[in-house]
C-alpha positions in Angstrom: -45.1 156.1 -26.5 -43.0 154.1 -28.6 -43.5 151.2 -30.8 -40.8 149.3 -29.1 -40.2 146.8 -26.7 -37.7 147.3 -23.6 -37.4 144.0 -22.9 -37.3 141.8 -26.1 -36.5 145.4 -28.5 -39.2 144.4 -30.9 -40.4 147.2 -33.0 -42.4 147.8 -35.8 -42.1 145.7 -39.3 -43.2 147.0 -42.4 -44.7 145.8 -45.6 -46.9 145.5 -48.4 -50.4 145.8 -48.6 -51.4 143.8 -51.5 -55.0 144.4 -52.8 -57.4 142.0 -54.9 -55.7 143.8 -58.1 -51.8 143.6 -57.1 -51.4 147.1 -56.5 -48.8 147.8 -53.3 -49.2 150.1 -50.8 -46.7 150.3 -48.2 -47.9 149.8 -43.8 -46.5 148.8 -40.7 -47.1 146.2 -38.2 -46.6 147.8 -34.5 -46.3 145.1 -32.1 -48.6 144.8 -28.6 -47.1 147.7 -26.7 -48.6 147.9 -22.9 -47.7 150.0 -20.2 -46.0 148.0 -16.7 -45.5 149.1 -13.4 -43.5 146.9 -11.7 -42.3 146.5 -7.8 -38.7 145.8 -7.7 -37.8 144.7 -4.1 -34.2 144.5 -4.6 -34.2 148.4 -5.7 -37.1 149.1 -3.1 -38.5 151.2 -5.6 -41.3 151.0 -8.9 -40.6 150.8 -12.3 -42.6 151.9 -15.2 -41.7 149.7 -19.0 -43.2 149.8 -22.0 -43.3 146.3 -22.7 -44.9 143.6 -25.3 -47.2 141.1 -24.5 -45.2 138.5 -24.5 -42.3 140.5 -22.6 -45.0 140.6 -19.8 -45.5 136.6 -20.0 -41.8 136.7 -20.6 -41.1 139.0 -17.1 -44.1 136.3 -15.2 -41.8 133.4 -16.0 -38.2 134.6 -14.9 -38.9 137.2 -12.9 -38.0 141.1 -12.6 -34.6 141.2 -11.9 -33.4 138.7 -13.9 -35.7 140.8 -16.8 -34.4 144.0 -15.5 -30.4 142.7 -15.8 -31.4 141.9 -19.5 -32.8 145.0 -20.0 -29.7 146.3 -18.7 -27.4 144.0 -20.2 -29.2 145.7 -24.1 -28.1 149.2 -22.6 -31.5 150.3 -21.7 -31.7 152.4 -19.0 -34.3 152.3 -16.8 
């Protein structure tokens, strides 16, 4: 699975890790990923999307098809 978000497109951000002594060593922050199913009456039909957390609080708030057209709208296809 990806590190990336289908809704929002957040993906991983990278940086330092900076010990006690200054030396730099390079990692990545991977965002929340979690695995949706979703009933999409319009389409009569499940989805599955890879989403982050706050996509899913995001999705809760405005609702699947208005989520799916952005999806969309980024050139996902789904």
């Amino acid at each position: 699975m990806s590190a990336h978000c289908q809704l929002t497109g957040i993906g991983p951000v990278f940086g330092n890790n900076v010990s006690h002594s200054h030396r730099r060593t390079r990692r990545r922050w991977n965002p929340n990923i979690q695995p949706r199913r979703y009933w999409v009456p319009s389409e009569g039909r499940f989805i599955r999307l890879t989403l982050s957390t706050r996509a899913i609080k995001t999705i809760d708030k405005i609702g699947i098809d208005r989520a799916l057209a952005r999806i969309r709208a980024r050139g996902e296809k789904i």
